[in-house]
Every structure is written in structure tokens, then in C-alpha cells.
C-alpha positions as CSV (number, residue, x, y, z in Angstrom):
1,X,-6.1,-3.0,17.5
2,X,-6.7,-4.9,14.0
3,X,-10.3,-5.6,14.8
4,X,-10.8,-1.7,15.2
5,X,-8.7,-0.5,12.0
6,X,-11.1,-3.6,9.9
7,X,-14.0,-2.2,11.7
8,X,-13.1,1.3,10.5
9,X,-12.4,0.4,7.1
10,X,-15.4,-1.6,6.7
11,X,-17.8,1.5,7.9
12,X,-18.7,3.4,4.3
13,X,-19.3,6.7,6.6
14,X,-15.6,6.5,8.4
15,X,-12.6,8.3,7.5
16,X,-9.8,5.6,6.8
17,X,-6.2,7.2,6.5
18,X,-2.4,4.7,6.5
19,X,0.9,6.1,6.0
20,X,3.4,4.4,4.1
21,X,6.7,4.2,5.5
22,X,9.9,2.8,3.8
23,X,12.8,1.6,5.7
24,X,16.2,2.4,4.6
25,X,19.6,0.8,3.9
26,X,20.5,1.0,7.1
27,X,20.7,-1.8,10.4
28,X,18.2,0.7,12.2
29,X,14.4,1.9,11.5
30,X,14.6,4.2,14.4
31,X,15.7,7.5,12.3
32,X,12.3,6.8,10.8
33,X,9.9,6.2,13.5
34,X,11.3,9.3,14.8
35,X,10.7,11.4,12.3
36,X,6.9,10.5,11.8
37,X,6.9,11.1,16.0
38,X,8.2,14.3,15.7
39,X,5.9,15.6,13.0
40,X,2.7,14.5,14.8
41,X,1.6,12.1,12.2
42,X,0.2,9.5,14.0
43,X,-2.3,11.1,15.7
44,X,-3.5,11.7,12.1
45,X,-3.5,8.2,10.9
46,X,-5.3,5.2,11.4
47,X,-2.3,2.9,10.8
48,X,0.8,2.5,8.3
49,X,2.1,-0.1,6.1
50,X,5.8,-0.9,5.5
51,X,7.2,-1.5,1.7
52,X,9.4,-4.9,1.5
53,X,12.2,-4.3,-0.5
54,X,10.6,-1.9,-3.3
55,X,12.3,-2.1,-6.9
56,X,14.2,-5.2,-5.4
57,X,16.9,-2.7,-3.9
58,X,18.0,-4.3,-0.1
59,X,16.0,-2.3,2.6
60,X,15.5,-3.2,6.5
61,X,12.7,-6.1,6.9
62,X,9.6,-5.1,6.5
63,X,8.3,-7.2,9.1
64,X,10.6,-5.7,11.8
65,X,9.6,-2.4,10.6
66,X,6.1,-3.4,11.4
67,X,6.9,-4.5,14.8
68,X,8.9,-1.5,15.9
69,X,6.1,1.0,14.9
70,X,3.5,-0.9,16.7
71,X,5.4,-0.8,19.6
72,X,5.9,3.1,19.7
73,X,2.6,4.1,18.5
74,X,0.3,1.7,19.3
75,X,-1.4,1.7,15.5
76,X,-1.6,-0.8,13.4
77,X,0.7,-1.6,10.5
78,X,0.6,-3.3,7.1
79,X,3.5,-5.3,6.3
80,X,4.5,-6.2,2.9
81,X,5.8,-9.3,1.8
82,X,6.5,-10.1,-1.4
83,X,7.1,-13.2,-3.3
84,X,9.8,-12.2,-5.6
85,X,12.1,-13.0,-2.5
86,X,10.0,-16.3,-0.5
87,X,9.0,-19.6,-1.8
88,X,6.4,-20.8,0.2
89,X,8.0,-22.5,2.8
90,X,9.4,-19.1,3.9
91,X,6.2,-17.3,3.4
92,X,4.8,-19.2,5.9
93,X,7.9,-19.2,8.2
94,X,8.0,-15.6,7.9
95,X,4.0,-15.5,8.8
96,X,4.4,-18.0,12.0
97,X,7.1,-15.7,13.5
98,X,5.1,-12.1,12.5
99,X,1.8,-14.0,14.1
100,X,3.8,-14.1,17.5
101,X,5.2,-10.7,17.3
102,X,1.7,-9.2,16.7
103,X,2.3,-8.2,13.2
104,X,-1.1,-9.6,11.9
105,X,-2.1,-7.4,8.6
106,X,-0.7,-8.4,5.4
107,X,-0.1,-7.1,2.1
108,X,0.3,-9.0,-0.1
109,X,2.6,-8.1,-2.9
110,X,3.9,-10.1,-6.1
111,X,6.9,-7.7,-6.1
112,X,8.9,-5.8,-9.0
113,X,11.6,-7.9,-10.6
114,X,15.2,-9.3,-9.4
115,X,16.7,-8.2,-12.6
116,X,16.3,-4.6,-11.6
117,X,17.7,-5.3,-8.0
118,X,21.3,-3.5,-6.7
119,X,22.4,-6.9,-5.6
120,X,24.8,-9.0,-8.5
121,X,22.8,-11.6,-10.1
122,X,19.7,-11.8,-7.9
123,X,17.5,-14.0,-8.7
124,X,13.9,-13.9,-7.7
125,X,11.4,-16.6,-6.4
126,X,8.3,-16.3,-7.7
127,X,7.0,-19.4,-7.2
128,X,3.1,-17.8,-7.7
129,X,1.8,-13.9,-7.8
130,X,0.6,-12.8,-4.4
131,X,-2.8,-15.0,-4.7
132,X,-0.9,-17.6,-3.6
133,X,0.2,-15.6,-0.2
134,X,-3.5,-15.0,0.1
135,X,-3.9,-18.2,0.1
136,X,-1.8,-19.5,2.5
137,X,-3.4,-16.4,4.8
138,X,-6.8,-18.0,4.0
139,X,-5.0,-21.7,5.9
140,X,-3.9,-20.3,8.5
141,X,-6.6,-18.6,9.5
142,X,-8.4,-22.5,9.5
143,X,-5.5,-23.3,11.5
144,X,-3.8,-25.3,9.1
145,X,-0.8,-24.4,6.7
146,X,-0.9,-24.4,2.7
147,X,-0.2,-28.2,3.3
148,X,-3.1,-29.3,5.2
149,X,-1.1,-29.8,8.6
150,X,-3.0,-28.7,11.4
151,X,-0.4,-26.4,14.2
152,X,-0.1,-27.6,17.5
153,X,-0.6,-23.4,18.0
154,X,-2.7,-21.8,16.2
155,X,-2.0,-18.6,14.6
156,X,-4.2,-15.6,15.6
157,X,-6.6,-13.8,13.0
158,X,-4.3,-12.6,10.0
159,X,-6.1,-9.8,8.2
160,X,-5.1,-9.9,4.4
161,X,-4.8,-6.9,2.1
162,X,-3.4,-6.5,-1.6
163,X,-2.8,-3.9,-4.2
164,X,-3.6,-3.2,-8.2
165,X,-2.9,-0.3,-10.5
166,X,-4.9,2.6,-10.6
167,X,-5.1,3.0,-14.2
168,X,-5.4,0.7,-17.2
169,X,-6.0,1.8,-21.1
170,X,-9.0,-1.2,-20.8
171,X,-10.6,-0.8,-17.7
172,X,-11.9,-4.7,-18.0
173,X,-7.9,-5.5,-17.2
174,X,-8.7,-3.7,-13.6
175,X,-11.9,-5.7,-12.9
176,X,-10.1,-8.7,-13.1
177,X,-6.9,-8.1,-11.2
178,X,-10.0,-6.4,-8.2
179,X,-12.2,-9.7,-8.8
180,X,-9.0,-12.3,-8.5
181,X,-7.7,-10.5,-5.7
182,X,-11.2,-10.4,-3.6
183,X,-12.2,-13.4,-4.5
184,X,-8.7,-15.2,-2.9
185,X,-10.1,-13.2,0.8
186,X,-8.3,-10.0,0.3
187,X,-10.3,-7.1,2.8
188,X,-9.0,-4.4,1.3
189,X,-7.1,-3.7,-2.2
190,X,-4.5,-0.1,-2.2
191,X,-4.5,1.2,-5.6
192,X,-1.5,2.9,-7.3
193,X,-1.8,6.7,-6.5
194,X,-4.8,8.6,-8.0
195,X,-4.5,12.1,-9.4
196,X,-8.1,13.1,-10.7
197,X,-11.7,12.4,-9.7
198,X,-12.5,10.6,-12.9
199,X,-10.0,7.7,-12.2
200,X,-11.4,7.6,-8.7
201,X,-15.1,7.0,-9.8
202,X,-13.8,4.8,-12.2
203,X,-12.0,2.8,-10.3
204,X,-14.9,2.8,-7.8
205,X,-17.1,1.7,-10.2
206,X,-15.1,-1.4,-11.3
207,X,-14.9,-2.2,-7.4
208,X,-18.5,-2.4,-6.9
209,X,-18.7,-4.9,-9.9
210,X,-15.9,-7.3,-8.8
211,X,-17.4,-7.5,-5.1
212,X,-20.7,-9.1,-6.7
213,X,-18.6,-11.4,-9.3
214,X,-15.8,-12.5,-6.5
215,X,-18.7,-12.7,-4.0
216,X,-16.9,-11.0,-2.1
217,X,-19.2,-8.3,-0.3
218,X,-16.8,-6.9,2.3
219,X,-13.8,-6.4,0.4
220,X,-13.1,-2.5,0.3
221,X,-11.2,-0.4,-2.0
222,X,-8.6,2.0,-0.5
223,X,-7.2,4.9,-3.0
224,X,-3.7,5.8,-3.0
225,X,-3.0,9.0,-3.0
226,X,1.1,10.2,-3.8
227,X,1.1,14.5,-2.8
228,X,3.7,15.7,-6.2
229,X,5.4,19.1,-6.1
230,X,8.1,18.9,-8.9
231,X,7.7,18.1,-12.5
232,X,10.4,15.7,-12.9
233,X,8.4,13.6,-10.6
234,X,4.8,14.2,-12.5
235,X,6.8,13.7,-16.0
236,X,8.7,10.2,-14.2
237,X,5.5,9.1,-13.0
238,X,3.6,9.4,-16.4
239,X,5.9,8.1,-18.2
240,X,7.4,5.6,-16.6
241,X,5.4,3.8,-13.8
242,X,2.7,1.7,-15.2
243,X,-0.7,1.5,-13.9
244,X,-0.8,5.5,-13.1
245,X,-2.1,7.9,-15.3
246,X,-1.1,11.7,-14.3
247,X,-3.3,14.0,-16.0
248,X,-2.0,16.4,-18.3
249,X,-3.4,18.9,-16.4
250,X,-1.1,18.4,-13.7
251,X,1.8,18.3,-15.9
252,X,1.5,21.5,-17.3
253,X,0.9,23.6,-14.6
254,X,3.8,22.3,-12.6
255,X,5.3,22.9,-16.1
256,X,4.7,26.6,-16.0
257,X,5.2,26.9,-11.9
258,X,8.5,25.1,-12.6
259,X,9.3,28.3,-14.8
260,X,8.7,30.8,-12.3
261,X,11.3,28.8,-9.4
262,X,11.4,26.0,-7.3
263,X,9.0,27.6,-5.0
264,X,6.4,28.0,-7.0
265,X,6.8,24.8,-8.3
266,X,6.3,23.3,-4.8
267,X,3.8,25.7,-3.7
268,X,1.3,24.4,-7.3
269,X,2.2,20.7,-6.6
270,X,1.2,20.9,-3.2
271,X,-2.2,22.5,-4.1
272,X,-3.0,20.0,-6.4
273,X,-2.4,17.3,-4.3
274,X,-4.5,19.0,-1.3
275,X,-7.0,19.3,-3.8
276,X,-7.4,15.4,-5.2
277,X,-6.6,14.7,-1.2
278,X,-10.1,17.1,-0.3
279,X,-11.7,15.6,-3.7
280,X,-10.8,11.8,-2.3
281,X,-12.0,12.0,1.3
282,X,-15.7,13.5,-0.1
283,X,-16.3,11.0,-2.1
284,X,-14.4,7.8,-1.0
285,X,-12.3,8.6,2.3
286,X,-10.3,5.6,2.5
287,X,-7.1,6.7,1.8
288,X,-3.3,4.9,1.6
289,X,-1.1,8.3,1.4
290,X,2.6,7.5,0.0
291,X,5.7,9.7,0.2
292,X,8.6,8.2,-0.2
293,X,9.3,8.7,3.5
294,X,8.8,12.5,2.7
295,X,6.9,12.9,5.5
296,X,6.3,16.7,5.8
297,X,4.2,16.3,3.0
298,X,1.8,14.0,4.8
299,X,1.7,16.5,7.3
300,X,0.6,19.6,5.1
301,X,-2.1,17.6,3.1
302,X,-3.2,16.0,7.0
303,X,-3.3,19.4,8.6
């Protein structure tokens, strides 16, 4: 299963689409996997990924998540872990037990902050940005453990992925987060979502150049891709997530379709994100589609 998705995403001529999912605050991911079933989706997809706590709010465990949509759709799925909320000895707990359960691609993620978190006084870990988690991926795929030890069981083949913004006001600041990041093993590095063809070639560009300086050569880049059909979100997204750039472009005709009603507005957003979705899969088409578990949007851009 992971052999084939690595195989896929490794061929520059193959179409390469995952799915984020989010699980909820809830003691169930069922209500999820459900609703992906019942929209088709993952006869359109190559494979998902599972976010691990995002903005530090408590969510259902990623790894878990992972698990349970292996098991009902046979695909293979990314799980997050992040080390705001693992030192190292539970990083590699956490791996052991996802290793036996099948759950064998990685992303690793350094993780927003604690301070931001709905839980009183939080405090996050830290102990290294997701390098580190590469690292330890790196050991146990030599059978050992960031310690040295050899296990009595060795771990199956762990395939490690990471992510980077999409956008940066000096593009050099890009290179180096791609050329750290491939040069610790990652196969494949998720950008931030992408809204014009520029950034894309850009950020293509820079990818090229950190393969040769990491060494590198079979790291790949996958662009994220977030489908916007309200202006609140555009305006949110521009203003206040770092590392994306939303062109103005996009904010002012959302800006005049939010005018004319709702409708409209949706009906604009979703043609521009169809048409960076088309641009995308011409020129690059490995893909990382997010939602926010808004799933009928994956569905009109995938039909």
C-alpha cells in the first residue's frame, strides 16, 4: 500500500491526489469516515493525511484516525504528529505502537503553539522542530532508536513526509526550510495552500534547487491546494495565516460576488479554486487538497 502511493508520487508523469481530514472533539471518527464514504471520495484519491491537534485545540488522535480510515478504505494515510505535544521518548512510543497498527507514513509537524490552545495553561514540548522526528524516522528505519539501541523487533519501512509555507516575502527563507527538511530524509514536503500559478512555479523552482544542495534527489514537492468560496475566508487567510499569499485578484472578485448574495459568492470561489486546481495538475499534479473537513468541496473540484 505505501510502496505504491511512494511509487506514485515519485513518477513526475502520475497524478498524485491526498485528502486532508480532521478529526473532531468527539470520542468517535466514524461521523467522518462516513461522510468521505458517502460522497465517493476515495475512489478519487490516492490517500489522506490526518491533522494532530491543529492550533493546539484537543481533537481525536491522529494516529487512530489514521488507522480507522485504512481499515475502511484500504488507502493510505498520513498521520501527523507534532512535537509541540511529545518529547522524544513519546515520539518514539507513539511510532513503535503506529508501526504495529500499520500506520507507516509520517508527517512530520513542529506544531502551532500551546499558548493558543483551549486547554488552561498548556504547555508545550518542543524539545526540537520536526527535524528531530525525522530523525528518529531515519533510526528506525536502521532498526535502532534515536539512542542507538538496537529493537529486538524491528520496525517496518516508515515513510517520512513534512510541510513548509507556500509563500515567503524572501524566497531564499523557502529554500532553506525545503533544503533542511530534505536533507533530514523527508520524501515529500506539503506546502501551505497555493492560489496562483506564479507561486507554484516559484515554489517549484526553489524545490529543484534544494534537491541538489540537500542531495536529496527523490524528495518531491506536493502543493496544497485549500478550494475558498467566501471572502471572509480569502480576507482571514491573507491576513492572518502566515506563509500564504492570496492574490488580490481573488480578493476582489469574491469582493464583488459577495455583493450580489451568498450564492454568487460561492459559485466565484468555487471557480477559482477549480481553476488553480486545473492550473496545478498541468503543471505539477501532486496535489494535498484541504477543507476543513468540508468535504463536498473536494468533491466538486474532483468531479
Amino acid at each position: 500500500m505505501f510502496e505504491q502511493l511512494i511509487k506514485k508520487l515519485q513518477d513526475p508523469k502520475a497524478a498524485y491526489i491526498t485528502l486532508e481530514t480532521t478529526p473532531k472533539h468527539d470520542a468517535s471518527f466514524t461521523p467522518v469516515i462516513d461522510k468521505i464514504e458517502e460522497l465517493g471520495l476515495p475512489e478519487r484519491v490516492d490517500g489522506f493525511s490526518t491533522t494532530d491537534n491543529p492550533l493546539a485545540k484537543l481533537k481525536y488522535s491522529s494516529i487512530i484516525a489514521a488507522m480507522r480510515l485504512q481499515e475502511r478504505f484500504k488507502k493510505p494515510v498520513l498521520a501527523t504528529m507534532s512535537m509541540r505535544d511529545r518529547n522524544k521518548i513519546a515520539l518514539q512510543s507513539d511510532l513503535l505502537g503506529a508501526n504495529e497498527i500499520d500506520v507507516r507514513a509520517i508527517l512530520a509537524l513542529t506544531g502551532d503553539p500551546a499558548k493558543i490552545s483551549d486547554q488552561p495553561a498548556a504547555k508545550g514540548v518542543f524539545e526540537s522542530d520536526s527535524s528531530m522526528l525525522l530523525d528518529i524516522i531515519k533510526c528506525f528505519n536502521a532498526g535502532i532508536d534515536y539512542a542507538g539501541r538496537e529493537f529486538g523487533i524491528k520496525p517496518r519501512p516508515i515513510y517520512p513526509f513534512a510541510v513548509s509555507n507556500a509563500f515567503a516575502k524572501n524566497p531564499k527563507t523557502l529554500l532553506k526550510k525545503f533544503t533542511k527538511k530534505l536533507s533530514h530524509g523527508a520524501l515529500g514536503i506539503i506546502t501551505q495552500p497555493v492560489f496562483d500559478e506564479r507561486n507554484a512555479l516559484t515554489l517549484l523552482e526553489l524545490f529543484e534547487e534544494a534537491k541538489v544542495q540537500s542531495g536529496n534527489r527523490n524528495g518531491v514537492l506536493i502543493l496544497g491546494l485549500f478550494p475558498v468560496t467566501r471572502l471572509r475566508t480569502a480576507q482571514f487567510l491573507a491576513s492572518h495565516v502566515p506563509g500564504i499569499h492570496v492574490p488580490k485578484e481573488w480578493i476582489d472578485t469574491l469582493y464583488e460576488a459577495h455583493k450580489k448574495g451568498e450564492r454568487e459568492e460561492e459559485k466565484r470561489g468555487l471557480a477559482l479554486s477549480r481553476e488553480i486546481f486545473e492550473t496545478v495538475k498541468e503543471i505539477h499534479p501532486k496535489i494535498h487538497l484541504m477543507t476543513a473537513n468540508r468535504f463536498s468541496l473536494a468533491k466538486a473540484l474532483l468531479d
